[in-house]
Biopython code that builds the backbone (N, CA, C, O; Angstrom):
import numpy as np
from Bio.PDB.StructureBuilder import StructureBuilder

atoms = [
    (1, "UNK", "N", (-23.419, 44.268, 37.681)),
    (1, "UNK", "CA", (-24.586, 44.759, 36.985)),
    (1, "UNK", "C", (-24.244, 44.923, 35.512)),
    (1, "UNK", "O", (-23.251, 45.600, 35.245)),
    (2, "UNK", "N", (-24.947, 44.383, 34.531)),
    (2, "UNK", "CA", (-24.763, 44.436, 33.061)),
    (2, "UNK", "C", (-25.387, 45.945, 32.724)),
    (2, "UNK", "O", (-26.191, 46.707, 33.261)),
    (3, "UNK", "N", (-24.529, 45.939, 31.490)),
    (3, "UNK", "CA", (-24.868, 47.302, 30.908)),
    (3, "UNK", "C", (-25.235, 47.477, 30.090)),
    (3, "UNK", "O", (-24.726, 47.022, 29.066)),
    (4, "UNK", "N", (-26.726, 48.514, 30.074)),
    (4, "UNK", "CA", (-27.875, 48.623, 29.455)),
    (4, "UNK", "C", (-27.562, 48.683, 28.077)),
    (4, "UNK", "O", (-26.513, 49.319, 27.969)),
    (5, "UNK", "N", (-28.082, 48.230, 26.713)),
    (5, "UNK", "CA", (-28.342, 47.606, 25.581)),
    (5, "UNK", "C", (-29.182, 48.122, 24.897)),
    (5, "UNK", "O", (-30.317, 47.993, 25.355)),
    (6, "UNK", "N", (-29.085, 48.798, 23.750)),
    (6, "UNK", "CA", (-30.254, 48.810, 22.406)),
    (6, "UNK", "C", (-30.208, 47.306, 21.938)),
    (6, "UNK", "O", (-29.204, 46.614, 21.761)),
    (7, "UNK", "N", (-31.192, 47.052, 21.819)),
    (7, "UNK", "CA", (-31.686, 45.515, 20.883)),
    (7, "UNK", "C", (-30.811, 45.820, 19.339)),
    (7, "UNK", "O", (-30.578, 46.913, 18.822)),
    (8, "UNK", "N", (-30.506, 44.681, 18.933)),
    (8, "UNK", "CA", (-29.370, 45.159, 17.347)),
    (8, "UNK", "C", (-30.624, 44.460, 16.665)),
    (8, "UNK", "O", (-31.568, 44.158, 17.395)),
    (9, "UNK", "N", (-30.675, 44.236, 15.550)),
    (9, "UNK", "CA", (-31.967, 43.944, 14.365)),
    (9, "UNK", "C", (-32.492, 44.763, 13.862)),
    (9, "UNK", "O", (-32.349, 45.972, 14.042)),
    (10, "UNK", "N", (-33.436, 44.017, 12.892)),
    (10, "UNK", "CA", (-34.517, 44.900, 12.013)),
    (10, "UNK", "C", (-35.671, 45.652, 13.360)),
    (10, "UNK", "O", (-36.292, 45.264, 14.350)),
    (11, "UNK", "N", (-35.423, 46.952, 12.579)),
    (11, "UNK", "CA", (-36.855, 47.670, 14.031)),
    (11, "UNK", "C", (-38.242, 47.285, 13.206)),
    (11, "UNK", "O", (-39.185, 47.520, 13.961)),
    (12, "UNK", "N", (-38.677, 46.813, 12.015)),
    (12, "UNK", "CA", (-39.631, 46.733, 11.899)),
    (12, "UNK", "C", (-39.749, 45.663, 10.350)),
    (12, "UNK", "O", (-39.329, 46.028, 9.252)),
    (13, "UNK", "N", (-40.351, 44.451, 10.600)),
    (13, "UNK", "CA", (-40.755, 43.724, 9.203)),
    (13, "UNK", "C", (-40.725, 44.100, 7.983)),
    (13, "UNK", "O", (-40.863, 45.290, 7.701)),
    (14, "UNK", "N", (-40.612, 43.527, 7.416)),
    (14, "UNK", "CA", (-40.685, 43.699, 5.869)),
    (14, "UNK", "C", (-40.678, 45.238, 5.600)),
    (14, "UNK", "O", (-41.603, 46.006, 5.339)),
    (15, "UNK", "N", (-39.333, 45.439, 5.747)),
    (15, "UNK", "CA", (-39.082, 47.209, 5.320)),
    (15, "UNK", "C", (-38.883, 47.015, 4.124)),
    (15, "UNK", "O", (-39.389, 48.045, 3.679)),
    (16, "UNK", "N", (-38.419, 46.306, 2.999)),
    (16, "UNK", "CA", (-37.918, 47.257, 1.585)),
    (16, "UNK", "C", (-39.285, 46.592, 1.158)),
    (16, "UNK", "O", (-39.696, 47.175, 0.154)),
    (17, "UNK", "N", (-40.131, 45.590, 1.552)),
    (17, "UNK", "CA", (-41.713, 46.332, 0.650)),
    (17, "UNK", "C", (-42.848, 47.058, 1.531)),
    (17, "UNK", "O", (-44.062, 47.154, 1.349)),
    (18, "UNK", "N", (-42.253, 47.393, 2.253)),
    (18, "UNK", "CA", (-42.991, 48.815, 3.131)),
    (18, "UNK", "C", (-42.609, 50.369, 2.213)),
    (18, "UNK", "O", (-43.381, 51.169, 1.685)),
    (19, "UNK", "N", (-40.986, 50.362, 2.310)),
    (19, "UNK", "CA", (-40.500, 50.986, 1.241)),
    (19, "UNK", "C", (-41.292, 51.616, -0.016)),
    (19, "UNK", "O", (-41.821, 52.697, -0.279)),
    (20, "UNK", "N", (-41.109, 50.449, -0.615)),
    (20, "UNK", "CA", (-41.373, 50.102, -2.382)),
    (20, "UNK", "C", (-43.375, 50.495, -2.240)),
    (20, "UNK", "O", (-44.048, 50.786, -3.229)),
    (21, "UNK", "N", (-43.691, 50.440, -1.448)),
    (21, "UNK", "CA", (-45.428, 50.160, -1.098)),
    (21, "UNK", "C", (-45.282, 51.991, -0.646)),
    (21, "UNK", "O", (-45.770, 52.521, -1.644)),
    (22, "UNK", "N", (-44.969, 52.861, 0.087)),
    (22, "UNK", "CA", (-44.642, 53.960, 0.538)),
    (22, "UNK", "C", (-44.310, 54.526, -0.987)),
    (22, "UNK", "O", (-45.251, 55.142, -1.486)),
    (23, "UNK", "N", (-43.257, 54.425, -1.706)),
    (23, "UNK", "CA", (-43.118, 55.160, -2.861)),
    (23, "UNK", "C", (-43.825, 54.630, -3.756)),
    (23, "UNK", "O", (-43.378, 54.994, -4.844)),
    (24, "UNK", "N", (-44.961, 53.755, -3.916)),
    (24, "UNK", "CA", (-45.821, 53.775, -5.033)),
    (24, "UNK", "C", (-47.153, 54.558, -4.697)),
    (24, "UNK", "O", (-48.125, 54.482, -5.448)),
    (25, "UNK", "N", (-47.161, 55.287, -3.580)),
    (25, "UNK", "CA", (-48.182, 56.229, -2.814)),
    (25, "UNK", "C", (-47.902, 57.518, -3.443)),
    (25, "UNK", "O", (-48.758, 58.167, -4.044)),
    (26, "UNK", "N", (-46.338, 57.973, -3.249)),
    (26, "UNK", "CA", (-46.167, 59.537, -3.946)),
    (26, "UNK", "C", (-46.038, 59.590, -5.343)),
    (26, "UNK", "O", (-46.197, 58.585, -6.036)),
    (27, "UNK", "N", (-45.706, 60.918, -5.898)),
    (27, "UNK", "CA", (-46.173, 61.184, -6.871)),
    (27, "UNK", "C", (-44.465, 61.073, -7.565)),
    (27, "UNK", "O", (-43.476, 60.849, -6.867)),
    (28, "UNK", "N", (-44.438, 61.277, -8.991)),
    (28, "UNK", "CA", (-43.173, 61.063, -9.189)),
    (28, "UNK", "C", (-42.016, 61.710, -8.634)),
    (28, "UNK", "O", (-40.964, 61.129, -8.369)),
    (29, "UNK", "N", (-42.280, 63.112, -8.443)),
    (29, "UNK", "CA", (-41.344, 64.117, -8.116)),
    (29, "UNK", "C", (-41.832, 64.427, -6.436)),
    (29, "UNK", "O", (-42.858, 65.032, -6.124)),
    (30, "UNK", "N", (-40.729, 63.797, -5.384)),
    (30, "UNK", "CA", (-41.191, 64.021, -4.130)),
    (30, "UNK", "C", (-40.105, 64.218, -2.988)),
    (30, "UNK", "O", (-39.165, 63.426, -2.919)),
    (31, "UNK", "N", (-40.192, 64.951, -2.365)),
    (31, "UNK", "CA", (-39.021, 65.218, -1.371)),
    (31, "UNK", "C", (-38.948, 63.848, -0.245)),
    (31, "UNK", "O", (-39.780, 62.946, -0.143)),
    (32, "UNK", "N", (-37.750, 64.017, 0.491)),
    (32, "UNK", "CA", (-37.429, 62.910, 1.399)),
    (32, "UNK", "C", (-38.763, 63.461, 2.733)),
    (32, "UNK", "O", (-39.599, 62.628, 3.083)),
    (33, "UNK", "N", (-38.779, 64.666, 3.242)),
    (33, "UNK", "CA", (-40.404, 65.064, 3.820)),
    (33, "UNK", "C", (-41.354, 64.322, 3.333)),
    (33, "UNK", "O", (-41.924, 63.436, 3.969)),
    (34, "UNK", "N", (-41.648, 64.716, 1.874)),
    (34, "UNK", "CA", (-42.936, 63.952, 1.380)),
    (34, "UNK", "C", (-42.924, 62.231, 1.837)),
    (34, "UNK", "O", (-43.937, 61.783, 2.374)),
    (35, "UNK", "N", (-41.963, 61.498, 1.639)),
    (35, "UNK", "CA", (-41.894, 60.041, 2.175)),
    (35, "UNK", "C", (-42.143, 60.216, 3.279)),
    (35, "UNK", "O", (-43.130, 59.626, 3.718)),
    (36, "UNK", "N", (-41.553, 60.879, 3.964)),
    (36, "UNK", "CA", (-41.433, 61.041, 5.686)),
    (36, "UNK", "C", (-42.932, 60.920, 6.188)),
    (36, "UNK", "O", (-43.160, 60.063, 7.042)),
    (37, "UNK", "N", (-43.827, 61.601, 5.791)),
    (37, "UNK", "CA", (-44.947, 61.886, 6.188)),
    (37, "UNK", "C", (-45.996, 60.587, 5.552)),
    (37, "UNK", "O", (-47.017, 60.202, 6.121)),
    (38, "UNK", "N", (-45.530, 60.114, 4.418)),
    (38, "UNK", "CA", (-46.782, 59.459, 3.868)),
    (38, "UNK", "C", (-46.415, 58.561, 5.002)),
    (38, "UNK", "O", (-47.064, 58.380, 6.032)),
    (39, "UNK", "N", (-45.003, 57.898, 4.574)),
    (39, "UNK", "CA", (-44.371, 56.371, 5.615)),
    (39, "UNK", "C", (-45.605, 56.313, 6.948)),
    (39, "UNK", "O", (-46.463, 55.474, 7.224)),
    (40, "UNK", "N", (-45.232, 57.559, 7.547)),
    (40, "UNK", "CA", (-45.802, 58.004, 9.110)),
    (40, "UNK", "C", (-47.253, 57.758, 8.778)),
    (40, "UNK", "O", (-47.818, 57.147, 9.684)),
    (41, "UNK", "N", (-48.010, 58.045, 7.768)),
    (41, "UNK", "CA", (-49.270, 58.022, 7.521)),
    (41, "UNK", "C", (-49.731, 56.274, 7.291)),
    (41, "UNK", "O", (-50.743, 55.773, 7.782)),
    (42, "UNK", "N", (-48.919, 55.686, 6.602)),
    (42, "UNK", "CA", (-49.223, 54.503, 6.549)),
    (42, "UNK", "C", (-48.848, 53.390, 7.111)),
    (42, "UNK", "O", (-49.174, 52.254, 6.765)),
    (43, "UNK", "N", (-48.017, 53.760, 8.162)),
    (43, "UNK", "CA", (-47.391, 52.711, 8.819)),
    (43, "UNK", "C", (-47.247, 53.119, 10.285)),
    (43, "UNK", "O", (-46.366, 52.497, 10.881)),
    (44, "UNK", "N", (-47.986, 54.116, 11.066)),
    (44, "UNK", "CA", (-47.845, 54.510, 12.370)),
    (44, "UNK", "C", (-46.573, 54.046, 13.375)),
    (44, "UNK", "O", (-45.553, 54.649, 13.707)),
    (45, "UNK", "N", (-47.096, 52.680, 13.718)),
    (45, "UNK", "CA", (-46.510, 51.400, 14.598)),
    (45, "UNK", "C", (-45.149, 51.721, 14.070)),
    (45, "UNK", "O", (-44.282, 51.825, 14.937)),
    (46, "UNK", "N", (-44.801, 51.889, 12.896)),
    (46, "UNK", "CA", (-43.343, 51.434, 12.848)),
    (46, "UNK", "C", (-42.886, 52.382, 13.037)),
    (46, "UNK", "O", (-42.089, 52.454, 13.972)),
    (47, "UNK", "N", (-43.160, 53.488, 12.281)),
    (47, "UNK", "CA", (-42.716, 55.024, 12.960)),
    (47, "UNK", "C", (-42.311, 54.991, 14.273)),
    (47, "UNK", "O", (-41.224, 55.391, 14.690)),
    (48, "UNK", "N", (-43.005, 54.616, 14.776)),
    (48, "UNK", "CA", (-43.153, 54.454, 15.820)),
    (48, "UNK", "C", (-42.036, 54.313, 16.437)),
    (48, "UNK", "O", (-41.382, 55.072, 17.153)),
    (49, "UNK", "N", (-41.841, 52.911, 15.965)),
    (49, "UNK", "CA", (-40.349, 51.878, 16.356)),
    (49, "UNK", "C", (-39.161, 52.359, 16.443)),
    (49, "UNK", "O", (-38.224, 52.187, 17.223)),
    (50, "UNK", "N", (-39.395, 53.202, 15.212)),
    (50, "UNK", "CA", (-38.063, 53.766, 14.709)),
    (50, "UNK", "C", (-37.646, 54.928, 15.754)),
    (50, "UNK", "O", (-36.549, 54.955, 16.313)),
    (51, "UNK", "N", (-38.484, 55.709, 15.908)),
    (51, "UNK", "CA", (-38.244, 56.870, 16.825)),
    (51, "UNK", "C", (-37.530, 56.619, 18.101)),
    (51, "UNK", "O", (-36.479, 57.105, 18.519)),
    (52, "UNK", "N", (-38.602, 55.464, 18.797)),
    (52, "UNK", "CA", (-38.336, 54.902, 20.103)),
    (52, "UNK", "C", (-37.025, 54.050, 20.148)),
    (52, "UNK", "O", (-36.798, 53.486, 21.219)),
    (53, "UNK", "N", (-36.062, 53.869, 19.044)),
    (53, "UNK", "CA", (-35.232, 52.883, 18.729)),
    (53, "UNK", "C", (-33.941, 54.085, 19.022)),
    (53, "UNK", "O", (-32.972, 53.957, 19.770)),
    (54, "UNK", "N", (-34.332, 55.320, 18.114)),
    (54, "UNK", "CA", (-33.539, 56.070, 18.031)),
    (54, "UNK", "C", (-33.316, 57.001, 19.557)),
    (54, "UNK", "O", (-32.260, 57.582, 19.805)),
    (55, "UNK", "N", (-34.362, 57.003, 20.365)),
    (55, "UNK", "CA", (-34.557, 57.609, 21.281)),
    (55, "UNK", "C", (-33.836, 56.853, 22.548)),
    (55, "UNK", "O", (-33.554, 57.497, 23.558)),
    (56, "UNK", "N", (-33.525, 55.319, 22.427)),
    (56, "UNK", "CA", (-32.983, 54.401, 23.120)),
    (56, "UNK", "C", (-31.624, 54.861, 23.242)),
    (56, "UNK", "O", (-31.206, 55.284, 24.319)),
    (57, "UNK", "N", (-30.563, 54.780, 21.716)),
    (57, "UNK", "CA", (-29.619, 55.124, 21.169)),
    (57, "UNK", "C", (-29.252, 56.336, 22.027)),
    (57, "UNK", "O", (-28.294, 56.332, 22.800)),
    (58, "UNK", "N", (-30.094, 57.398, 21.837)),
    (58, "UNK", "CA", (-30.066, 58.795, 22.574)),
    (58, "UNK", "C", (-29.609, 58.509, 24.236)),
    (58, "UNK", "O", (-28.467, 58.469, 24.694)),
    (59, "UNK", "N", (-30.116, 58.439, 24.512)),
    (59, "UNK", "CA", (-30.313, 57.807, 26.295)),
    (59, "UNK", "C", (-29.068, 57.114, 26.444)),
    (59, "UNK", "O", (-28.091, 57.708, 26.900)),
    (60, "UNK", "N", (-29.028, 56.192, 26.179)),
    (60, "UNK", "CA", (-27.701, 55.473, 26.452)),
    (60, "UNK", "C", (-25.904, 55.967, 25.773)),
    (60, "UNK", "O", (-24.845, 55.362, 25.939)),
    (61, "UNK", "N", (-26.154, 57.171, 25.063)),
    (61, "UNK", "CA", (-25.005, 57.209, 24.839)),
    (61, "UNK", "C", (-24.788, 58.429, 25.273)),
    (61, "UNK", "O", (-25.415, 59.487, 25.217)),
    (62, "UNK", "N", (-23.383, 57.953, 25.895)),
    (62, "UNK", "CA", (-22.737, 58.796, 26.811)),
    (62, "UNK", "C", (-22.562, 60.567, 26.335)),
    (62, "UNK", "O", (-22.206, 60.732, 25.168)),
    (63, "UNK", "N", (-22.736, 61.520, 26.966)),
    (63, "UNK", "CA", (-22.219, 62.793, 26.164)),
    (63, "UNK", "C", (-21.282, 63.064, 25.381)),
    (63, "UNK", "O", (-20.257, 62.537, 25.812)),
    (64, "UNK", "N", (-21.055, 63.764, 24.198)),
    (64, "UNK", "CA", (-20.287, 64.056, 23.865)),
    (64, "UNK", "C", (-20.021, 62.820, 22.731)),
    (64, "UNK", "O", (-19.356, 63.281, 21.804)),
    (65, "UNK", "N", (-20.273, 61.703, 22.577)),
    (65, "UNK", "CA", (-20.174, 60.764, 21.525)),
    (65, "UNK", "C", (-21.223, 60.649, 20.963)),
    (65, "UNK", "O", (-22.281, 61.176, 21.311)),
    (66, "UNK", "N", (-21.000, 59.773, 19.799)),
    (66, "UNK", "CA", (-22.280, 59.727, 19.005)),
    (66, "UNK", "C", (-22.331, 58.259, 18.904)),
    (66, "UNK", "O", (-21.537, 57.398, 19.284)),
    (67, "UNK", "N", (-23.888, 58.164, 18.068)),
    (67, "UNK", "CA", (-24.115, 57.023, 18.286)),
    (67, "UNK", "C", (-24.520, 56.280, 16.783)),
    (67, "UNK", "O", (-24.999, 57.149, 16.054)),
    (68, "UNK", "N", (-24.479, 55.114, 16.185)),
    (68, "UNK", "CA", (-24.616, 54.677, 14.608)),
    (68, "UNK", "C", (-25.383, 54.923, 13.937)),
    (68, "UNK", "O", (-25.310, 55.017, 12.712)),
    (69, "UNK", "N", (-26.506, 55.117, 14.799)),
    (69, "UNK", "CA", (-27.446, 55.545, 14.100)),
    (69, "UNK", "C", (-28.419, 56.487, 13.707)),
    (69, "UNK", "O", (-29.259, 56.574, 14.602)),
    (70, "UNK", "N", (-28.699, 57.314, 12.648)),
    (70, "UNK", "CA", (-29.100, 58.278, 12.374)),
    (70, "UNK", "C", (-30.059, 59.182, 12.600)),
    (70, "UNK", "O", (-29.287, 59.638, 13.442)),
    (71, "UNK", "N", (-31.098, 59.967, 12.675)),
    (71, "UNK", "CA", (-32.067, 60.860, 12.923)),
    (71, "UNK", "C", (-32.891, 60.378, 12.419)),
    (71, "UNK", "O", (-32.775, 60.247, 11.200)),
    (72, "UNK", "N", (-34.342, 59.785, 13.196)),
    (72, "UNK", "CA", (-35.603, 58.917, 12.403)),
    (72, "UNK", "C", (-35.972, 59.890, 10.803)),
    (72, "UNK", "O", (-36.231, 59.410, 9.700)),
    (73, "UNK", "N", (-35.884, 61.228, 11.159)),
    (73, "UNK", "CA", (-35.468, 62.112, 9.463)),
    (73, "UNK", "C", (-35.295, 61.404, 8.563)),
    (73, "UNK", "O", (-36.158, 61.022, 7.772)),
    (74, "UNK", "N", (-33.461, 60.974, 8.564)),
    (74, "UNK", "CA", (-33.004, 60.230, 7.461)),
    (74, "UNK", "C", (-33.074, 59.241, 7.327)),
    (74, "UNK", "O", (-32.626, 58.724, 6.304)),
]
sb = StructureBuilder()
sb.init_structure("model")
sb.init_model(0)
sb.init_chain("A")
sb.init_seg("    ")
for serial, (resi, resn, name, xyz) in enumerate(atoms, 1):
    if name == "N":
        sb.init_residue(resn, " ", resi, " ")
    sb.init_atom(name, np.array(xyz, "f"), 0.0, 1.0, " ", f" {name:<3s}", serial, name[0])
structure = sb.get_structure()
């Protein structure tokens, strides 16, 4: 029996002008929250992705270790 797998790749298209499109929404002076929320506001689906990507990561790794990748947060 093979053993279960996160998919490796991009979780979602054209991220650095999703990015760049996300910070021309806030205002000059804005916290990593403030992105957090617009991103989520304008891009649902990928939010989305990301969570469920990270939530994969979660699940499959064993207790006590960690895993590469970070908190949909950061």
């Amino acid at each position: 029996m093979a053993r279960a797998r996160v998919p490796k790749g991009q979780v979602f298209v054209k991220k650095e002008e999703k990015i760049v499109k996300t910070l021309n929404n806030l205002k000059l002076t804005h916290s990593d929250e403030d992105f957090i929320l617009k991103f989520q506001d304008l891009y649902p689906n990928d939010w989305q992705k990301i969570v469920t990507r990270y939530e994969a990561h979660e699940k499959l790794t064993p207790k006590g270790k960690s895993h590469p990748m970070p908190k949909p947060e950061k």
